[in-house]
N, C-alpha and C positions, 0 to 999 in steps of 0.2 A: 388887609395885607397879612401873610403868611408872616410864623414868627421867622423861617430864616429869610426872608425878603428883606424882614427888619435887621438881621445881622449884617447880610452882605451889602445893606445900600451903603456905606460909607464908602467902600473900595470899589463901587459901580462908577465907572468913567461918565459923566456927565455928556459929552458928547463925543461920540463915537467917529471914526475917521469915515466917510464916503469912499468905499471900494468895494470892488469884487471878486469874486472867482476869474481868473485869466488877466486880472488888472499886473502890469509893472509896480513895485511898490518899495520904497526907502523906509525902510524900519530903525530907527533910531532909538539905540540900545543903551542903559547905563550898566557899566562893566566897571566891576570892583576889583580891582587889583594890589590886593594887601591893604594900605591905605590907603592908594589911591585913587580916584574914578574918574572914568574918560566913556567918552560916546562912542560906539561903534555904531557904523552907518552897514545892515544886511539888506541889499538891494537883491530883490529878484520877482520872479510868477508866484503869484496864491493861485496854486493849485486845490487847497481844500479850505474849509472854515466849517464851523461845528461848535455845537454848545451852545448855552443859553445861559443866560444872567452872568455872572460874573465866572465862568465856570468856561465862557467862550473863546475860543481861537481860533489861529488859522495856521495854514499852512505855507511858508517861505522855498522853491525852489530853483537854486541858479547853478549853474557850471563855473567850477575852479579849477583848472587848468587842465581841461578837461575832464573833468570826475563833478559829479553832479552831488552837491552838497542841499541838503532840507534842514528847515529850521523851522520848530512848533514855536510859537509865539503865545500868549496869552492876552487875550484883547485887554484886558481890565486890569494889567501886572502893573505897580509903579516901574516897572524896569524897563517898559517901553514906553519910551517918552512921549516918541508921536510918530503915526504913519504916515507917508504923504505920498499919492499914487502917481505916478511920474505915464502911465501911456494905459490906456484902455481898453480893452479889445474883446470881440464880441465871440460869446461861448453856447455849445448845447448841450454843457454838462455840469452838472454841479459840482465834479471831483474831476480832477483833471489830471491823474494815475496814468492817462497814455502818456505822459512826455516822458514818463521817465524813459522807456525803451526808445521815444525820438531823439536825435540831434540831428542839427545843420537844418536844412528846411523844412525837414516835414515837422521842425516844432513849432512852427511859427504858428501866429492865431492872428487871425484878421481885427484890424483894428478898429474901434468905435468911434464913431463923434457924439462928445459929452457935450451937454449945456454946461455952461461955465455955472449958471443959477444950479441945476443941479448940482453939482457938482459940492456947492457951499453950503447946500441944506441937510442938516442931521440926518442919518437915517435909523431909526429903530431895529 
């Protein structure tokens, strides 16, 4: 093992959420508010993901009231508690940059059918 491999395993997530590029996905956020902290739930498309080891993320984007908002996330951050992919849907791009010029139908993306066993198993 590499010595920063040996730095960064402690804040390496043990097992990584199952999802993809074009997946719907609940990103549950802990938001520090002075003293206080409360969960913020950012539901949207991973349009992107990028990086490797602890250093990896993805990319959040949804529409608010009409204005399309993005949100970079950090796979491996204690601040993201947990992803949980809520709809599937099947892609031929690894970055998925056209939606932003899409709304209304021509953003949609055709949807997958998962194995549920998939779906439970780690993916590296």
């Amino acid at each position: 093992m590499q010595r920063l491999d040996l730095i960064e395993k402690p804040w390496h997530r043990k097992q990584t959420p199952a999802f993809r590029i074009g997946d719907t996905v609940d990103v549950h956020v802990r938001i520090r508010e002075g003293e206080k902290e409360r969960v913020q739930v950012f539901s949207g498309v991973v349009i992107a993901r990028g990086g490797s080891g602890t250093s990896e993320s993805f990319t959040v984007r949804r529409i608010v009231q009409g204005e399309g908002v993005e949100r970079i996330f950090p796979l491996h951050a204690p601040s993201v508690l947990r992803v949980v992919p809520k709809k599937h849907t099947r892609t031929r791009r690894a970055k998925l940059y056209f939606l932003r010029e899409r709304a209304g139908k021509s953003a949609r993306l055709k949807e997958r059918r998962v194995d549920t066993r998939e779906e439970a198993a780690p993916t590296a």
